[in-house]
PQR file with spaces between the fields and no chain letter, atoms N, CA, C, O and H, PARSE charges and radii, in Angstrom:
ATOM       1  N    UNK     1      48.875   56.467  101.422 -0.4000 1.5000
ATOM       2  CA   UNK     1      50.015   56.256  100.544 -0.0000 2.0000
ATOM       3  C    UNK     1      50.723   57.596  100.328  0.5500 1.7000
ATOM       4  O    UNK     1      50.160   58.679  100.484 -0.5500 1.4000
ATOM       5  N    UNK     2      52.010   57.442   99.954 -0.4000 1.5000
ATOM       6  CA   UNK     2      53.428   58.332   99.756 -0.0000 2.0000
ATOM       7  C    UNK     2      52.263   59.429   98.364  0.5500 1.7000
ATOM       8  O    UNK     2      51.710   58.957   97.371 -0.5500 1.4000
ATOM       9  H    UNK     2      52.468   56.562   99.828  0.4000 1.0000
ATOM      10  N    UNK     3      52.251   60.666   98.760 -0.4000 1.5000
ATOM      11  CA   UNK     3      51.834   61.275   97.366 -0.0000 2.0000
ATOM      12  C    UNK     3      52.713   61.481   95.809  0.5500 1.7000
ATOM      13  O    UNK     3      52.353   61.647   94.644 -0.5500 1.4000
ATOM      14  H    UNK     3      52.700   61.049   99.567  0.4000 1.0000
ATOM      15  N    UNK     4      54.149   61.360   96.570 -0.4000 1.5000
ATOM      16  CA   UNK     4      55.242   60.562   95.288 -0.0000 2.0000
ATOM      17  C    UNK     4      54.520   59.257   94.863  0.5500 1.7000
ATOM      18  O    UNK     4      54.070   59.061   93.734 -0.5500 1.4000
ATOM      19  H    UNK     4      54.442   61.225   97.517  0.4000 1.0000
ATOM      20  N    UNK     5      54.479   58.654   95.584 -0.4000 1.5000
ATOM      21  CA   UNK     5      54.380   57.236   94.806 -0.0000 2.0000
ATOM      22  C    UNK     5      52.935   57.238   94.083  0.5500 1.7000
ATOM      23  O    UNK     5      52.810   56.778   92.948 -0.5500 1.4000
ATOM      24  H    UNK     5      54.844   58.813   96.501  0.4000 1.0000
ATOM      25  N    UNK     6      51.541   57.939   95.013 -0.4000 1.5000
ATOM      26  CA   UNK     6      50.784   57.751   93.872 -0.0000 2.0000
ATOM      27  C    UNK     6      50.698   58.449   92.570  0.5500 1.7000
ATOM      28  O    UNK     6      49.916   58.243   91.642 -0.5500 1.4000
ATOM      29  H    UNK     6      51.643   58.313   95.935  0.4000 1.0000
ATOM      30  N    UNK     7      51.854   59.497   92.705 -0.4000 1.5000
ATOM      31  CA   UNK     7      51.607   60.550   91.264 -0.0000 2.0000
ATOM      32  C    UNK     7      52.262   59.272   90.731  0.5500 1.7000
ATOM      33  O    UNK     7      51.522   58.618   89.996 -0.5500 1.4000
ATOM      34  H    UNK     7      52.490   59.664   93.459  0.4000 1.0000
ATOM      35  N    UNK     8      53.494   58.767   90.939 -0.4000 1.5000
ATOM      36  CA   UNK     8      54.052   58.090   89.994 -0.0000 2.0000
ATOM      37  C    UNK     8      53.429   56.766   89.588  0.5500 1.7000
ATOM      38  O    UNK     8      53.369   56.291   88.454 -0.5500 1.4000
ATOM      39  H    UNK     8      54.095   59.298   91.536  0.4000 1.0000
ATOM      40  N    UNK     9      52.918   56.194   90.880 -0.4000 1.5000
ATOM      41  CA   UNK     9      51.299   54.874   90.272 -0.0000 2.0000
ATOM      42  C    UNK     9      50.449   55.354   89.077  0.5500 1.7000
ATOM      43  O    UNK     9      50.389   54.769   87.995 -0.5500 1.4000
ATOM      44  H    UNK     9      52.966   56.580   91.801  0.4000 1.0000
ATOM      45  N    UNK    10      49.865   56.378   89.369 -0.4000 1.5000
ATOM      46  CA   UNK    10      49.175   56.853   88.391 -0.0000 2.0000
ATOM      47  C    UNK    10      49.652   57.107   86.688  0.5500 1.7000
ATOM      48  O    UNK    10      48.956   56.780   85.727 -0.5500 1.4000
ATOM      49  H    UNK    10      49.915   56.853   90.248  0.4000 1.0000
ATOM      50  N    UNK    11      50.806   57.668   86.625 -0.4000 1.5000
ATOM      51  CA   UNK    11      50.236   58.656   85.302 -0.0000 2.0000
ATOM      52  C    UNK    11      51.973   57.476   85.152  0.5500 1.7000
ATOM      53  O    UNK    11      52.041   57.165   83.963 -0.5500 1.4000
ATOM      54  H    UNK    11      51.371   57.933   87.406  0.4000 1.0000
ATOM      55  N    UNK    12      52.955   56.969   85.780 -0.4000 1.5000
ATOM      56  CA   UNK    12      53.657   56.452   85.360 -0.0000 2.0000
ATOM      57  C    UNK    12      53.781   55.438   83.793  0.5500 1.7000
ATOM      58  O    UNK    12      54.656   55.435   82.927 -0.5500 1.4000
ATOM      59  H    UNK    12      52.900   57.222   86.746  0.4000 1.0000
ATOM      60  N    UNK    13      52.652   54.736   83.906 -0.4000 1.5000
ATOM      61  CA   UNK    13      52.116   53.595   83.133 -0.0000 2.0000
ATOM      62  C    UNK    13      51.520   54.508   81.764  0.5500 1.7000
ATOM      63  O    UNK    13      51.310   54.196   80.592 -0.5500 1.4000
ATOM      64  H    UNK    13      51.940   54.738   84.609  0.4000 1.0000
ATOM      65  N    UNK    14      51.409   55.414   82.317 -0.4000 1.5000
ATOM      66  CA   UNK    14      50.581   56.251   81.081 -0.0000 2.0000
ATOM      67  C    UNK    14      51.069   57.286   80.675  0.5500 1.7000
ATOM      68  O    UNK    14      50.629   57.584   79.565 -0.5500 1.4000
ATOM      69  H    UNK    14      51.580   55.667   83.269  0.4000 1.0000
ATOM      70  N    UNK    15      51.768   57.959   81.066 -0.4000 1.5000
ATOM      71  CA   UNK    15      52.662   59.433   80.606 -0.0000 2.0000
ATOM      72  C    UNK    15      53.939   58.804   81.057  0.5500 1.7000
ATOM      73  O    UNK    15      54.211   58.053   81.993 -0.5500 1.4000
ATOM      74  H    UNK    15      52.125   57.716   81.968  0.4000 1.0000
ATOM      75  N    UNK    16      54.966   59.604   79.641 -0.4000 1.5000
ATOM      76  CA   UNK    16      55.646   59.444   79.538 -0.0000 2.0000
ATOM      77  C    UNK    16      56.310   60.270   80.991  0.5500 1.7000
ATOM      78  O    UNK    16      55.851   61.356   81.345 -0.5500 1.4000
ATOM      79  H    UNK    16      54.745   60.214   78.881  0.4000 1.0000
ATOM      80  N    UNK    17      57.631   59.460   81.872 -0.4000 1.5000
ATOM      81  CA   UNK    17      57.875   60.235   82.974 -0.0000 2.0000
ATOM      82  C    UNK    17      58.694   61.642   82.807  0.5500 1.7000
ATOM      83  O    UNK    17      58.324   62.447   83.661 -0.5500 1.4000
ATOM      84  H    UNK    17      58.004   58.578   81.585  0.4000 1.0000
ATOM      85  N    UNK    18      59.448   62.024   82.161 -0.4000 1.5000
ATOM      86  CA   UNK    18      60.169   63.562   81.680 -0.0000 2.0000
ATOM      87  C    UNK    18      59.033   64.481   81.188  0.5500 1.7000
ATOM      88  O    UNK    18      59.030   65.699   81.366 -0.5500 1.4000
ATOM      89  H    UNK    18      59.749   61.370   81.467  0.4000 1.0000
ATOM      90  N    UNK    19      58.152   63.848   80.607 -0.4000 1.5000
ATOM      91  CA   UNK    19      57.342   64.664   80.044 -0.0000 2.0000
ATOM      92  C    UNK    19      56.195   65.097   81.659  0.5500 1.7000
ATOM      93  O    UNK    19      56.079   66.295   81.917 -0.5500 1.4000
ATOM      94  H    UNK    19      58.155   62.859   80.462  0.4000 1.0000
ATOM      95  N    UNK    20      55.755   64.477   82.214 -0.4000 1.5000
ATOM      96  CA   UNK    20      55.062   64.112   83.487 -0.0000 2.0000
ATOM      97  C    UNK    20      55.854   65.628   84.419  0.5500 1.7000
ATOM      98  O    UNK    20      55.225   66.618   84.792 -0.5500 1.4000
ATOM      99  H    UNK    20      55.849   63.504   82.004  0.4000 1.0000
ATOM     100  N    UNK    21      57.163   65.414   84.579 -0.4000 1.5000
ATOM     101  CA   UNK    21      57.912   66.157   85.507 -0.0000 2.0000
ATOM     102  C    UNK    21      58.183   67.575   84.586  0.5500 1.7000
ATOM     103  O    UNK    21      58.240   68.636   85.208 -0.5500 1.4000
ATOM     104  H    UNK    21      57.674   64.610   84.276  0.4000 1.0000
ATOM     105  N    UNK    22      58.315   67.583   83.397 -0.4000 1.5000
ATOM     106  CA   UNK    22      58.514   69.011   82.783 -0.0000 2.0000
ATOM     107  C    UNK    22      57.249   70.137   82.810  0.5500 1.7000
ATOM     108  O    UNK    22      57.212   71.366   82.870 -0.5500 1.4000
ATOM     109  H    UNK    22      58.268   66.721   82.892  0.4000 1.0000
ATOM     110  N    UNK    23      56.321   69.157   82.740 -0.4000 1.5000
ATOM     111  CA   UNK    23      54.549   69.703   83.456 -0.0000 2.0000
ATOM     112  C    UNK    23      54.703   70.032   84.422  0.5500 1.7000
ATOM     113  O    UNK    23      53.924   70.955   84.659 -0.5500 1.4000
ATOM     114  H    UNK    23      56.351   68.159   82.692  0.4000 1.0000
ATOM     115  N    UNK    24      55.431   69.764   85.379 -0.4000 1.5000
ATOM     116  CA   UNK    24      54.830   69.946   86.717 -0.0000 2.0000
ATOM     117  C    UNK    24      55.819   71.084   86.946  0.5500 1.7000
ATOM     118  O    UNK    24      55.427   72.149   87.423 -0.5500 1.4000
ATOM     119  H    UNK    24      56.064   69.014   85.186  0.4000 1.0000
ATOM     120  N    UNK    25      57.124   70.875   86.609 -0.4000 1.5000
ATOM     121  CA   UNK    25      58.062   71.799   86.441 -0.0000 2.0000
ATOM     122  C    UNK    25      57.798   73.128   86.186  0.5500 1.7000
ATOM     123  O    UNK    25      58.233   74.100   86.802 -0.5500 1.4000
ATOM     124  H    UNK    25      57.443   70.010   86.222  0.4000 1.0000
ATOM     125  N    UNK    26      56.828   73.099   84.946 -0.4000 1.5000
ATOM     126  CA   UNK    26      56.200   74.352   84.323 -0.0000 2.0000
ATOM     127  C    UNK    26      54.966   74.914   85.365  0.5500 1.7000
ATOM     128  O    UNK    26      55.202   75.973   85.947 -0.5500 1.4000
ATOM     129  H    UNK    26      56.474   72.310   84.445  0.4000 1.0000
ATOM     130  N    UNK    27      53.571   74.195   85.633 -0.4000 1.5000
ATOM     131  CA   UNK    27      53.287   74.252   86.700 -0.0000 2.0000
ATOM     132  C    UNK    27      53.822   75.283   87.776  0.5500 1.7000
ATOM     133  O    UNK    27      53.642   76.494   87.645 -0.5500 1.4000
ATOM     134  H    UNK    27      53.379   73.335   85.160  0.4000 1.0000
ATOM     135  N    UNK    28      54.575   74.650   88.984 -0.4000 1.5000
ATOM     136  CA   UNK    28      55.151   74.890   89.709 -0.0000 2.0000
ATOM     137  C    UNK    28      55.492   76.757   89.700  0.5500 1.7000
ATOM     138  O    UNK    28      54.970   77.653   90.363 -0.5500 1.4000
ATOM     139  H    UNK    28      54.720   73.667   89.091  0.4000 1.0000
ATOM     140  N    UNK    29      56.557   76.795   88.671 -0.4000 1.5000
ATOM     141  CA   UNK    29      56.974   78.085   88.272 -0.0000 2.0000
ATOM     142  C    UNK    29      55.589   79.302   87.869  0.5500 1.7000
ATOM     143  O    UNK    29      55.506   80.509   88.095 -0.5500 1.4000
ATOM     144  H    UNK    29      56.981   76.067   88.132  0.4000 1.0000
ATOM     145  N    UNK    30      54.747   78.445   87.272 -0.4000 1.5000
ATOM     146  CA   UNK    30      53.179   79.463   87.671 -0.0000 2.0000
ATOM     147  C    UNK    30      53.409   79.583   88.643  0.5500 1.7000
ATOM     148  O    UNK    30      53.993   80.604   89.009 -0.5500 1.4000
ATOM     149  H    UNK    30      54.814   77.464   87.088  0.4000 1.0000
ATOM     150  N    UNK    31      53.041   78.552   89.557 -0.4000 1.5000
ATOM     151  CA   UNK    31      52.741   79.178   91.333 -0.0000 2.0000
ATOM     152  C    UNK    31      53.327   80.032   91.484  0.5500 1.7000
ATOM     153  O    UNK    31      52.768   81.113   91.667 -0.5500 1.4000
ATOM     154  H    UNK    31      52.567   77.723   89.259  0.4000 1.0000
ATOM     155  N    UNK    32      54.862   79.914   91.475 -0.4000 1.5000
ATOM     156  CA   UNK    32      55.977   80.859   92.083 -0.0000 2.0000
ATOM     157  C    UNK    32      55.223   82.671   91.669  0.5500 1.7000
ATOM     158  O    UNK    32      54.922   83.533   92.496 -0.5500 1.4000
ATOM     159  H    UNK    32      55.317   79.036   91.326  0.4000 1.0000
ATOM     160  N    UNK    33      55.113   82.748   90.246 -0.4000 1.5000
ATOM     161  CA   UNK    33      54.942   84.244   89.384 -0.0000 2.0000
ATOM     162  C    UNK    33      53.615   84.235   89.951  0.5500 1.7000
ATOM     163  O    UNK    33      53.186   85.372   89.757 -0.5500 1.4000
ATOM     164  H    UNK    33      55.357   82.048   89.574  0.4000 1.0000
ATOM     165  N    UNK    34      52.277   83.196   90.863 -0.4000 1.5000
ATOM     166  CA   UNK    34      51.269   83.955   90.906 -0.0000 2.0000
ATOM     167  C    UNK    34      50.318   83.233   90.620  0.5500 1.7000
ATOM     168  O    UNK    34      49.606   82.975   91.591 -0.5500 1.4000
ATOM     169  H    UNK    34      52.625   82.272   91.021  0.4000 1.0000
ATOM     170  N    UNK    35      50.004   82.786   89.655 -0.4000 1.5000
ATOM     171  CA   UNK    35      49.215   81.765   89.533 -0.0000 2.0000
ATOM     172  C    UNK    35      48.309   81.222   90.726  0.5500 1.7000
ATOM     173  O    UNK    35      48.701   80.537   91.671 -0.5500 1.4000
ATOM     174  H    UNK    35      50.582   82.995   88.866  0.4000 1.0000
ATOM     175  N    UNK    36      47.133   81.631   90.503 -0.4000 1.5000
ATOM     176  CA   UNK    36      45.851   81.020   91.341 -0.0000 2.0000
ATOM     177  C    UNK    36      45.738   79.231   91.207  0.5500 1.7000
ATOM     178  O    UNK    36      45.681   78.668   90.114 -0.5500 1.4000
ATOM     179  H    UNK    36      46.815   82.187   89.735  0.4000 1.0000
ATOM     180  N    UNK    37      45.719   78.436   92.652 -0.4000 1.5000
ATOM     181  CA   UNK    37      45.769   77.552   92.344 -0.0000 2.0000
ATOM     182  C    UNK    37      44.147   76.845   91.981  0.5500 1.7000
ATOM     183  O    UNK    37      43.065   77.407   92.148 -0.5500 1.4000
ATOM     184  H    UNK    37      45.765   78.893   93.541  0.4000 1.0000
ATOM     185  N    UNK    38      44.407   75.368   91.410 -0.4000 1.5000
ATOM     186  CA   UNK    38      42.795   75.335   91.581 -0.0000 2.0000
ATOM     187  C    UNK    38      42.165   74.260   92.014  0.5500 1.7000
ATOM     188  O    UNK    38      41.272   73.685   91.392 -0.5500 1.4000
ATOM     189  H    UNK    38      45.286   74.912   91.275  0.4000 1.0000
ATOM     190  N    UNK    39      42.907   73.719   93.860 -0.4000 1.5000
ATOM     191  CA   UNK    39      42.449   72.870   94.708 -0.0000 2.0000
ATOM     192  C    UNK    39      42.552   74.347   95.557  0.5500 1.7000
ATOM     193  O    UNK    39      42.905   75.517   95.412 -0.5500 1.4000
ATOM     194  H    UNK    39      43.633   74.186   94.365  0.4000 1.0000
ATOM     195  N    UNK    40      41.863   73.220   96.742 -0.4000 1.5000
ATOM     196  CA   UNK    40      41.845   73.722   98.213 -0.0000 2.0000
ATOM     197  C    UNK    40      43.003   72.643   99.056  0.5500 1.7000
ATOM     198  O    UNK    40      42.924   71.434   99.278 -0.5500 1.4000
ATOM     199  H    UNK    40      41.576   72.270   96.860  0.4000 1.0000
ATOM     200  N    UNK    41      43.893   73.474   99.340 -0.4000 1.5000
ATOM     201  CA   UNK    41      44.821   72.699   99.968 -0.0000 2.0000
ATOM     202  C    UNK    41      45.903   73.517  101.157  0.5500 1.7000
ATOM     203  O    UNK    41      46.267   74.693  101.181 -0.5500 1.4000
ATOM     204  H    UNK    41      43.957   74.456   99.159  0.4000 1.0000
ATOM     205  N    UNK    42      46.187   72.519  101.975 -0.4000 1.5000
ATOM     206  CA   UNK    42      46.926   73.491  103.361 -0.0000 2.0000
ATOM     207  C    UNK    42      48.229   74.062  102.687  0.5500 1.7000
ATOM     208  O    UNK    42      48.691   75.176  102.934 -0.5500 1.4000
ATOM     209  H    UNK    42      45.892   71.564  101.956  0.4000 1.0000
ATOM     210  N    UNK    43      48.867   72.972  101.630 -0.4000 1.5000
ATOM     211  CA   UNK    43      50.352   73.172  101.099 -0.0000 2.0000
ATOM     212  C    UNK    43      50.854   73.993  100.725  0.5500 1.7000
ATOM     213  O    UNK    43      50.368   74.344   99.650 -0.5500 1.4000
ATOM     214  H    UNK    43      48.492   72.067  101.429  0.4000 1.0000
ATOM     215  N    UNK    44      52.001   74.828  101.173 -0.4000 1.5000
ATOM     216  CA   UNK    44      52.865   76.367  100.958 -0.0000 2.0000
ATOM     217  C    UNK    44      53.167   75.677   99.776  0.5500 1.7000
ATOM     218  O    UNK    44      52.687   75.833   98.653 -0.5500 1.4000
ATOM     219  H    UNK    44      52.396   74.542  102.046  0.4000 1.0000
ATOM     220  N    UNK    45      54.159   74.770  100.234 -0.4000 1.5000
ATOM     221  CA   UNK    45      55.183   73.809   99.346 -0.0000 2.0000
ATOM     222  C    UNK    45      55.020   74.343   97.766  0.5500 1.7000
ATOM     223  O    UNK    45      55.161   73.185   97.374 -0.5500 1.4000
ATOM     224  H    UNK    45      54.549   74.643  101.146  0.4000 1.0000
ATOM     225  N    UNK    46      54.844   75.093   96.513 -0.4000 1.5000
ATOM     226  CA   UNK    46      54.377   75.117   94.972 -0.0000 2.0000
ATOM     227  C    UNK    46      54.311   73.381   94.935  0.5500 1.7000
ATOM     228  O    UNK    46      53.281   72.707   94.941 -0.5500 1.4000
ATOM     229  H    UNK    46      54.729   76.034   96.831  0.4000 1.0000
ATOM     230  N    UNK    47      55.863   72.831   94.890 -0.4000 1.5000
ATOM     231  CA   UNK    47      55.746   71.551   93.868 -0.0000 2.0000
ATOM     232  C    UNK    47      54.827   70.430   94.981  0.5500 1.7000
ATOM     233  O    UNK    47      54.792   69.256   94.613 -0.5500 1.4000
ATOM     234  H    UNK    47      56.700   73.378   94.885  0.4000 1.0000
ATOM     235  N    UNK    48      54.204   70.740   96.125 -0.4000 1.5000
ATOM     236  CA   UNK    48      53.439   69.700   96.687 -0.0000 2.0000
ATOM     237  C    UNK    48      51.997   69.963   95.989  0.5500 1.7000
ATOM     238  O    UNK    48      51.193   69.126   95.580 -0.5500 1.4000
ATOM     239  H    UNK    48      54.232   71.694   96.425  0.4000 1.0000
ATOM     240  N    UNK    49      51.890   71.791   95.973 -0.4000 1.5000
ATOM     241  CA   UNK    49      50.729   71.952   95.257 -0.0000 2.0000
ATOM     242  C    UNK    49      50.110   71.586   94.089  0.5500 1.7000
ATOM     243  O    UNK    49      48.958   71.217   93.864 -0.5500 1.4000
ATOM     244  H    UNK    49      52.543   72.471   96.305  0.4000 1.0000
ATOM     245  N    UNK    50      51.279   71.786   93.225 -0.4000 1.5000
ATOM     246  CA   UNK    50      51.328   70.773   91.794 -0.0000 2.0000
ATOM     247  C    UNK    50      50.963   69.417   91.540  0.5500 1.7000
ATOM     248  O    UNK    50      50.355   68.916   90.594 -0.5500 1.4000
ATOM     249  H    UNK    50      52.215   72.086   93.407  0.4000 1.0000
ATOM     250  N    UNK    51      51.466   68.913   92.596 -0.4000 1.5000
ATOM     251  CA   UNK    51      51.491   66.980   92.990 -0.0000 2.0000
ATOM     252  C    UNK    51      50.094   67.166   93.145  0.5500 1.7000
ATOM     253  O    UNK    51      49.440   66.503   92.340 -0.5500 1.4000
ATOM     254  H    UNK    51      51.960   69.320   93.364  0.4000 1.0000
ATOM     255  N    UNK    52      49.275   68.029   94.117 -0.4000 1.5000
ATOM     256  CA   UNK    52      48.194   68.181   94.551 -0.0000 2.0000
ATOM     257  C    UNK    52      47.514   67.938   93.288  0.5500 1.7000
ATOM     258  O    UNK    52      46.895   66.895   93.078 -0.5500 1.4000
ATOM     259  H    UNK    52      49.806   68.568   94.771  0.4000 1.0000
ATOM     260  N    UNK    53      47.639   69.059   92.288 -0.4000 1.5000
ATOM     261  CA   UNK    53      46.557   69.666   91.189 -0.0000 2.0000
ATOM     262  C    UNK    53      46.620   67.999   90.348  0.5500 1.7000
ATOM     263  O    UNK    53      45.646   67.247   90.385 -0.5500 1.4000
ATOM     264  H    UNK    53      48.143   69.906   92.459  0.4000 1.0000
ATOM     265  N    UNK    54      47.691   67.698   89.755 -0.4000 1.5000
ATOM     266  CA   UNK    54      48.016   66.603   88.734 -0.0000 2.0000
ATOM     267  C    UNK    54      47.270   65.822   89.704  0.5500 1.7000
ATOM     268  O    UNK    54      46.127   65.676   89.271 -0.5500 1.4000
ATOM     269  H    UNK    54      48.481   68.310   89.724  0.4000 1.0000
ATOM     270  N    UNK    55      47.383   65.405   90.533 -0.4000 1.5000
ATOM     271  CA   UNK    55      46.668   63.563   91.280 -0.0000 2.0000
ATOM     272  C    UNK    55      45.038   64.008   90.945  0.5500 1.7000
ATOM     273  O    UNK    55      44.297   63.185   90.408 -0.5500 1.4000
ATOM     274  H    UNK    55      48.312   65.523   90.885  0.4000 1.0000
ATOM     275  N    UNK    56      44.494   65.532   91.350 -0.4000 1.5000
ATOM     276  CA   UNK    56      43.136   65.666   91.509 -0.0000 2.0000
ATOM     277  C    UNK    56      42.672   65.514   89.651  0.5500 1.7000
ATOM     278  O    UNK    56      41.503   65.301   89.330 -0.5500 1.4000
ATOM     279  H    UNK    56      45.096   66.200   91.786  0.4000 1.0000
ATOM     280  N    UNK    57      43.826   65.669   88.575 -0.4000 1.5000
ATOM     281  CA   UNK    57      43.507   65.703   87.395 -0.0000 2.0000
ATOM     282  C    UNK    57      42.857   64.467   87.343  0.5500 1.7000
ATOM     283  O    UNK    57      41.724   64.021   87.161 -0.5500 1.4000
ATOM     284  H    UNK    57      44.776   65.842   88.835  0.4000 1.0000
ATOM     285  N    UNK    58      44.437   63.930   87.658 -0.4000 1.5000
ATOM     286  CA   UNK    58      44.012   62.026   87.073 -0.0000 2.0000
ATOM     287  C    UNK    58      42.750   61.628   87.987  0.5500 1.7000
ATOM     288  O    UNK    58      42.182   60.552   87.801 -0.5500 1.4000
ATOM     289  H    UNK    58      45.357   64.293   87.806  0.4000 1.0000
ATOM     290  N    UNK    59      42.441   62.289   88.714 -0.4000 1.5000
ATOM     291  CA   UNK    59      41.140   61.682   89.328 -0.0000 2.0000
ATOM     292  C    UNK    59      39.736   61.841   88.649  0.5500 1.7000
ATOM     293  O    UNK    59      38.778   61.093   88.450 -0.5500 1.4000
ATOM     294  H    UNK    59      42.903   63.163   88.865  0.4000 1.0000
ATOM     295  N    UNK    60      40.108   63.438   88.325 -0.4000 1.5000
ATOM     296  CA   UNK    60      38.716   63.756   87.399 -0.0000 2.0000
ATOM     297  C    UNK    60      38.750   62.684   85.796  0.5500 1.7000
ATOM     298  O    UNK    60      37.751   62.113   85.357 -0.5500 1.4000
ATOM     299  H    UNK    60      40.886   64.045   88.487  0.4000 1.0000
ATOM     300  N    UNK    61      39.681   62.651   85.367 -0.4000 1.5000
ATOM     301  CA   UNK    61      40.078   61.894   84.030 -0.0000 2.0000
ATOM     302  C    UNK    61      39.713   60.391   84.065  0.5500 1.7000
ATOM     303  O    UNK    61      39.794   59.994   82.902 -0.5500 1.4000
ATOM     304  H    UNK    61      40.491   63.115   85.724  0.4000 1.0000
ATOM     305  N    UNK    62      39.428   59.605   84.703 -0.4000 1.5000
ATOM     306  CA   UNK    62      39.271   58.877   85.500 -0.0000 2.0000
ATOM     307  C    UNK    62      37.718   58.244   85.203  0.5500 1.7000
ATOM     308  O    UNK    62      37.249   57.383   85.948 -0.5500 1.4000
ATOM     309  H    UNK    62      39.363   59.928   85.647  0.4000 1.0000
């Protein structure tokens, strides 16, 4: 599955969506300044990395 669609399967129903994207938003902009990430993942991309971190959240939460 689309990793858009499962962030948005996931936390859609349950987080509010602006609030969902202003996280990740914030997020993201860590990466940029530096921020150590905290998966293992191939992705340059920051905001794929983000998508990354949030899906592995809702997994641990879970």
């Amino acid at each position: 599955m689309n990793r858009n669609l499962k962030l948005l399967d996931r936390f859609d129903k349950k987080v509010n969506i602006y609030e969902l994207i202003c996280n990740m938003a914030e997020r993201v902009y860590q990466i940029l300044n530096g921020a150590t990430v905290s998966i293992d993942t191939k992705e340059k991309d920051p905001v794929q990395i983000a998508m990354e971190e949030f899906l592995e959240q809702g997994e641990e939460n879970e």
